[in-house]
N, C-alpha and C positions, 0 to 999 in steps of 0.2 A: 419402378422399384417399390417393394411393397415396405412400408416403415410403420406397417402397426403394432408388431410383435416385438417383444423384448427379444435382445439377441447376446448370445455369450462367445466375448471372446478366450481366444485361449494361448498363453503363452508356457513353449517348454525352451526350460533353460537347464543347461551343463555349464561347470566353473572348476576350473582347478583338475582336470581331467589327464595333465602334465603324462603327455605322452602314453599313455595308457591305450591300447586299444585291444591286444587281447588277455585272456583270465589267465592271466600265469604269473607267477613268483619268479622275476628270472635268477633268483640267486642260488634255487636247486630245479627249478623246472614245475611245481609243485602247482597246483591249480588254486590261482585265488579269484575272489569272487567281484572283481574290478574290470572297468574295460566298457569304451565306446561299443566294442559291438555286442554289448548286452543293453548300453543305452538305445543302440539302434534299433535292438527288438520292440524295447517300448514303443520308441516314438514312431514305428508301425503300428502299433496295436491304436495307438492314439488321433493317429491318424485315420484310420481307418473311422474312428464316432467323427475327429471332425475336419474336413480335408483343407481348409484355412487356417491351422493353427500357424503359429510365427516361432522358431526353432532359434534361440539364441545361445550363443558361447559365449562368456563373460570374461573368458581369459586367461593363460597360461597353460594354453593346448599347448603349443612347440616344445615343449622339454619334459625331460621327468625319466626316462625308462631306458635300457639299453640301447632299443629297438629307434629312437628317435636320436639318439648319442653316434650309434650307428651311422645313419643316415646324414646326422649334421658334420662329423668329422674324418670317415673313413670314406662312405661309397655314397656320395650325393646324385648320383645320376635318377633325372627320373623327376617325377614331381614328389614332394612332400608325401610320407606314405598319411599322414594325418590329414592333411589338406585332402588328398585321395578318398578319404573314408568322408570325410566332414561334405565334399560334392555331393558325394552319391545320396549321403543324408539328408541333404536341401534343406542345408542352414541358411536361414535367413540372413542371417549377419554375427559379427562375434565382435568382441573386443579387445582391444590391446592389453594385454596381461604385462607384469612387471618382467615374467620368467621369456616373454616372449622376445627380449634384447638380448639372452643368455647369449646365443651364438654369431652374434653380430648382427649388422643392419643387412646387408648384402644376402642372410641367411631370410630374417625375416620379410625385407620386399621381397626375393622369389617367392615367400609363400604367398603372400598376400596377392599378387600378380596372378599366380596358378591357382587362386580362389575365385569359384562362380557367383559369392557373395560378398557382402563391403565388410571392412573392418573399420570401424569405428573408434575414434577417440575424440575426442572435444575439447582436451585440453593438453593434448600432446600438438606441440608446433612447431614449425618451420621457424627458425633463429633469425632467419633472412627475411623470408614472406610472411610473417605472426599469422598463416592464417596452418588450419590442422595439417600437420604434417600427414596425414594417410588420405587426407582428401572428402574425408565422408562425416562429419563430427554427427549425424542421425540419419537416420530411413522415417517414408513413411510408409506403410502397407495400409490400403485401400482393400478392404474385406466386403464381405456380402452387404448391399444393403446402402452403400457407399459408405461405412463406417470407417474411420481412418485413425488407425495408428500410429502415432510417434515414438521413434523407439531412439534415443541419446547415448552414448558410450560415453565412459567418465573413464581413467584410472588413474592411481593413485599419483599422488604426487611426487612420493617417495623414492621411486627409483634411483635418480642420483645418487642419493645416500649405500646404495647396491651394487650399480651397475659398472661394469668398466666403462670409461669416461668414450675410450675410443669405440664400442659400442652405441654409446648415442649423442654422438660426436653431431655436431646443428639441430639438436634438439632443447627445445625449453618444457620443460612440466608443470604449468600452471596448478593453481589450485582448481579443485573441481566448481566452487561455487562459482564464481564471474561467469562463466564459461557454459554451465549450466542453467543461470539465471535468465543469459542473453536465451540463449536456444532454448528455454522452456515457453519463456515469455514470444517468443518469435513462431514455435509451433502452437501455441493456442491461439495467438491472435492474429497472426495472419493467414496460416496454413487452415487454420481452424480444427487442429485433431480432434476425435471426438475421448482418444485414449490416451495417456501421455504413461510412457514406461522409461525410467532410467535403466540401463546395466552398467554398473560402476564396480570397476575389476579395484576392489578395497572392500575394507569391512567396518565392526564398530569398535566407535574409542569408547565404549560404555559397556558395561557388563547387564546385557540381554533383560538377565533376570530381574535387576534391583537399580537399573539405571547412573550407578555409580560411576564413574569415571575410568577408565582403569591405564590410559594414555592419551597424551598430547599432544604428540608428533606429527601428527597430521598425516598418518599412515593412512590411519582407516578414520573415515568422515560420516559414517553412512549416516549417524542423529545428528551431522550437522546440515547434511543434506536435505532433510525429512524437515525440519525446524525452519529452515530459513526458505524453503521452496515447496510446499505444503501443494501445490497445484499438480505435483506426481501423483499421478495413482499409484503403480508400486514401483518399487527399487528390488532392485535384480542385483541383490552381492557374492561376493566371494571372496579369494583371499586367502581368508584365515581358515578354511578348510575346516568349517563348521557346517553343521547341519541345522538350520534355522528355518521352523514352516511358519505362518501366520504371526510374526511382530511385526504390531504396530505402533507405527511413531508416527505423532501428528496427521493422525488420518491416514499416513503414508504406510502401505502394506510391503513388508520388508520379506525378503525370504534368502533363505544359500542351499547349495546342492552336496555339502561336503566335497566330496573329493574323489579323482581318480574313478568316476564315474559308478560312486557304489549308490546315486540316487539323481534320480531325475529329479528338478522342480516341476511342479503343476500348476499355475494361474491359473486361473477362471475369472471373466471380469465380466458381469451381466451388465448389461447395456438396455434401457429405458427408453422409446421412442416419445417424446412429450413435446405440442406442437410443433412437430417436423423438424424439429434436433433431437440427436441421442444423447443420454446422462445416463453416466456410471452412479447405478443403484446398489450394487454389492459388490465384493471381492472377495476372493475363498482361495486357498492355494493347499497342495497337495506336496507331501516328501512320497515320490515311487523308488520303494528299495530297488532295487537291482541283484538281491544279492538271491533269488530265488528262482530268476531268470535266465535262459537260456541266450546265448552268444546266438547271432546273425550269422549264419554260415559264408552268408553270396560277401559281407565285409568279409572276415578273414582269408576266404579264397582271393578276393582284390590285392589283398596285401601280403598271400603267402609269402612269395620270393624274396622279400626284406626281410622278414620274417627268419626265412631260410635264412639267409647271408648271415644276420643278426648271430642267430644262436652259432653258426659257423667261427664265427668270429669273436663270441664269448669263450671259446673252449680253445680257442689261438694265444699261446704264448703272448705277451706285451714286454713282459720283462724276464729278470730273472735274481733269485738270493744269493748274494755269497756270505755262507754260514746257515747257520739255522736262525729259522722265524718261523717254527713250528708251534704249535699251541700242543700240547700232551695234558695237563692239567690245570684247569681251568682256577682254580684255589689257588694254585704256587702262583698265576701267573698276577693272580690280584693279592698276595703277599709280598713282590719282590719286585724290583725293577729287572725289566725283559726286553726284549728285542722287536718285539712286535708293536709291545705300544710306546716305545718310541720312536719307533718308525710314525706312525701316527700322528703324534703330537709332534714329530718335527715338521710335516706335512705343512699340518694345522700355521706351524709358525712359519715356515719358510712365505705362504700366501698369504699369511695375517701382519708378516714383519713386524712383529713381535719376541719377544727374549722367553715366554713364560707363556704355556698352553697345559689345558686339563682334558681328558678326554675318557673314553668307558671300552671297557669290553661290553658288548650290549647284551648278549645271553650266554648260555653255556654249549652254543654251534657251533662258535665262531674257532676255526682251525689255524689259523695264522696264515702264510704262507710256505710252500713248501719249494724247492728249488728252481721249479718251471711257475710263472705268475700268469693266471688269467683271468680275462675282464670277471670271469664269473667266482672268481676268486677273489674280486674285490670286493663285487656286490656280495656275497655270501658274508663275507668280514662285515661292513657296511651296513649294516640291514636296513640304515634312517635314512630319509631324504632330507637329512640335514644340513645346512648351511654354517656360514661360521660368522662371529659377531665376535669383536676386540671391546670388552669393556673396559673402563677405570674403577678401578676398586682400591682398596687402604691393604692394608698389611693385615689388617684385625679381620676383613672379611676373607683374607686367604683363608686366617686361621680357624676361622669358624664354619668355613666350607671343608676345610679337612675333618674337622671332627666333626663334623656332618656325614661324610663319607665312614669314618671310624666307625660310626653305630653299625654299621652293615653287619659286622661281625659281634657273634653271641659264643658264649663256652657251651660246646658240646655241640655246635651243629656245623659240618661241614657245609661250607659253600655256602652258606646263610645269604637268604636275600635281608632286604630289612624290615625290620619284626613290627607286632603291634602287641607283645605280648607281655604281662606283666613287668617283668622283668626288665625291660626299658624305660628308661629315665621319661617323665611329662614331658618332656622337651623336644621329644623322639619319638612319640606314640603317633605321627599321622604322615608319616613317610611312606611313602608308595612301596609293594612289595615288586620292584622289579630290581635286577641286578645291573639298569644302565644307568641306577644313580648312585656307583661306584664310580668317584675321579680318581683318575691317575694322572700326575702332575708331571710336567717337562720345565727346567729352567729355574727351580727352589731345589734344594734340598730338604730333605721332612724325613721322623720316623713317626709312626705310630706306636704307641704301644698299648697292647691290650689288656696287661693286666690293670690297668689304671681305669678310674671310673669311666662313667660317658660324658664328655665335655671335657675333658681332662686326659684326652688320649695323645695329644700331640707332645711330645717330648724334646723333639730336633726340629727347627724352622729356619732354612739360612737362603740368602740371596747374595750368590758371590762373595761366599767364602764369609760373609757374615752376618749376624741374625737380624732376621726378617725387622723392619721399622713397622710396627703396630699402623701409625701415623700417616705413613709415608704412603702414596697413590704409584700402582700398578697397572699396565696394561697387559691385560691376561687375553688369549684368544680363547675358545669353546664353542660348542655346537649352540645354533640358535634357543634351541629348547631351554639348556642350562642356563645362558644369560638372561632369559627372562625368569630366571626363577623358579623354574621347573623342576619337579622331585621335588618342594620343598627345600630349595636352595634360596632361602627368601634374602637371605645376605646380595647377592644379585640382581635383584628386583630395583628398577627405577633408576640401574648405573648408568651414566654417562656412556651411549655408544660411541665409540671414535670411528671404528670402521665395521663396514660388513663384505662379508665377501657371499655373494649371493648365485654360488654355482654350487649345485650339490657333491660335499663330501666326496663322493664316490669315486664324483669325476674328478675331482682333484688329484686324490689318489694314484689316478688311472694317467692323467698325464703328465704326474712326477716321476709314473714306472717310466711310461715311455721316453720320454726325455733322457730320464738316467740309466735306460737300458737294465743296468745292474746294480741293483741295493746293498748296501754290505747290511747286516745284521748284526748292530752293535750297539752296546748300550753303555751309560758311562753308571749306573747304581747310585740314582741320585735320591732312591727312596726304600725304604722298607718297614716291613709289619712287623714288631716282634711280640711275641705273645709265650706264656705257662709253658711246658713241656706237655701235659696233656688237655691243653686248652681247645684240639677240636677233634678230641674223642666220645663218641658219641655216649 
């Protein structure tokens, strides 16, 4: 073997790809610019310059899209259509994602079994045998040259805090460190890698830009990881469905692919022959959009017929209304208490057990339901692949989260998102203009009223018949977004989570229709706007 040339290795990694495989919106059919098999076309073209590259998945391929919803609950015959696309793709290896417990353990070993490649965790283990529950906690690939790769799966710790318990039922979730320290220390100095790559399905408790803190939970570790085990070359994250190319911590070269396959990662790790061992002399990494790239044909033809079924079976009744949960206008329906969203927010509570949930009409598509209910009727309502998180909050944060929502509305503009425009109180000037950071509340009684300043719109605040206790602590359900404070909900930020419920929205939705077969559409008018007589004429 020749060892006098420097040699580059090369690592692509997908994370967070959550069922995605082809470019379509399935809530109207609409083409979007997502999907493994426009990752696939990359990682041909990539292959092609360099035919050892090492292909990792970081975690929470199994869930996310009809098409995989599909296949886990109605028609499972077959192997995995994701597993299917991810062979043909010659993944090195992937990792245990949090979302990948979503459908049970039974769901998840057939995939992993029907995988031509290991699935990795390191600190996921067996309750009984402590040693990794999936059997593989690292690889190593042996490249040109006899260069050798260690590649570790971490993920988070967090899952319990998520997952249904009977889902990872003889499972324990260590912390990523102990478990990474052993097997870093054990791949350098006995195995001798000459590369050492974490992929740890988590992300960072620090804000990227300014190293701040921003969480403590021990969700996402990735600068605790980089800090205390400095002997990684890079850290492969994900997760939080960000897009992060070249951070560095501690030497340690960090990167994420965002999500839902709109970007490949690109490593690049040059390699030094200096006598007769190799040393990593650089590190460089690439974000490859996706979004200008053409779909893999010979993938989607592997996977039509799920495909087929899939959209079959989106346009198939699940349920059905009795009464109206029709949306007609989109205004009246965020002035008044209505049928649709609380329909919604009862959802929200029934799964979060809870007395008190907030929720949004997300844009101005959203049609309600009309007497025949189908899955594509959900997701069209639906748009977010949001989860749901139960905080505790006081009485004074309800109330400052309604008049949070109250700025929405301005005199003179119909349907108003919210504004940046003079005429808005300081207090109110940096609110996102979108109309999903309108709550509408289940379980209080509230009026707004809009003749009254901004800060000052809440007039009625009651909790069972009597008024709200300032003081007094709440457990409220809402979409993960909102409880971490999102839109500008900063009254939320840093609350006590009690529970989450870590199955997306949609699907909840979808198998509350089925279950109940038949929804009444009924509402008991536990809220409303009142405002001028010509307070939204333009």
């Amino acid at each position: 073997m020749d060892k006098s040339k420097n040699y580059k290795v090369v690592i692509l990694e997908t994370s967070d790809v959550h069922g995605a495989i082809f470019p379509i919106d399935y809530s109207d059919n609409t083409r979007k610019e997502v999907g493994l098999s426009k990752i696939a076309t990359l990682v041909k073209e990539e292959r092609e310059k360099k035919e050892d590259l090492i292909l990792i998945d970081n975690g929470d391929m199994l869930q996310g899209t009809p098409l995989i919803y599909h296949y886990a609950n109605i028609d499972n015959k077959g192997i995995n259509p994701l597993i299917k696309v991810m062979n043909i793709m010659n993944y090195d290896a992937a990792v245990i994602g949090n979302h990948e417990f979503n459908y049970g353990k039974d769901f998840l070993n057939n995939a992993v079994g029907d995988s031509k490649f290991p699935w990795l965790s390191s600190n996921i283990i067996d309750k009984d045998t402590r040693r990794p529950y999936f059997g593989r906690p690292y690889i190593i690939k042996e490249l040109e040259n006899g260069i050798k790769v260690g590649i570790i799966g971490s993920t988070t710790k967090y899952i319990p805090n998520w997952e249904d318990s009977n889902n990872i039922k003889g499972l324990d979730f260590l912390d990523v460190i102990f478990p990474l320290k052993t097997f870093v220390s054990y791949l350098k100095n006995v195995e001798k890698v000459d590369v050492l790559i974490v992929s740890y399905h988590g992300g960072y408790e620090r804000n990227i830009k300014n190293d701040e803190v921003i969480s403590e939970t021990g969700e996402n570790q990735a600068y605790e990881i980089c800090e205390n085990i400095p002997e990684i070359d890079v850290l492969l994250t994900g997760h939080q469905h960000v897009f992060i190319n070249k951070k560095m911590i501690n030497g340690v070269l960090t990167v994420s692919p965002g999500y839902q396959g709109k970007a490949l990662v690109k490593v690049e790790i040059t390699l030094e022959n200096s006598s007769g061992s190799w040393k990593v002399v650089d590190k460089d990494s690439k974000l490859l959009d996706t979004e200008q790239v053409k779909e893999d044909e010979n993938i989607l033809n592997q996977v039509k017929d799920y495909e087929k079924a899939t959209q079959k079976w989106l346009d198939t009744p699940i349920g059905r209304v009795e009464g109206d949960m029709f949306i007609n206008n989109h205004l009246e329906t965020r002035l008044k208490d209505n049928a649709f969203v609380e329909f919604i927010n009862k959802v929200q509570m029934k799964y979060a057990k809870v007395d008190i949930s907030a929720t949004s009409l997300f844009d101005n598509k959203a049609k309600g339901f009309n007497d025949g209910i189908t899955m594509r009727n959900v997701v069209s309502n639906y748009i977010y692949p949001n989860t749901l998180k139960v905080i505790r909050i006081k009485g004074e944060d309800i109330k400052e989260a309604l008049e949070r929502s109250a700025a929405y509305f301005q005199k003179g503009v119909k349907d108003n998102t919210y504004s940046k425009d003079n005429n808005i109180d300081s207090k109110y000037k940096n609110m996102k203009i979108q109309p999903y950071n309108y709550d509408m509340w289940e379980g209080i009684d509230y009026k707004l009223d809009l003749s009254k300043p901004l800060g000052e719109r809440v007039v009625l605040l009651n909790y069972k018949n009597a008024k709200l206790d300032m003081d007094k602590e709440y457990d409220v359900v809402m979409n993960n977004y909102r409880a971490g404070g999102g839109g500008d909900y900063d009254m939320f930020k840093d609350k006590p989570v009690i529970r989450e419920i870590n199955i997306d929205m949609s699907e909840l939705i979808a198998d509350y229709i089925i279950k109940k077969n038949v929804i009444k559409a009924e509402f008991d008018g536990n809220w409303e706007v009142i405002y001028p007589k010509d307070y939204f004429d333009d």
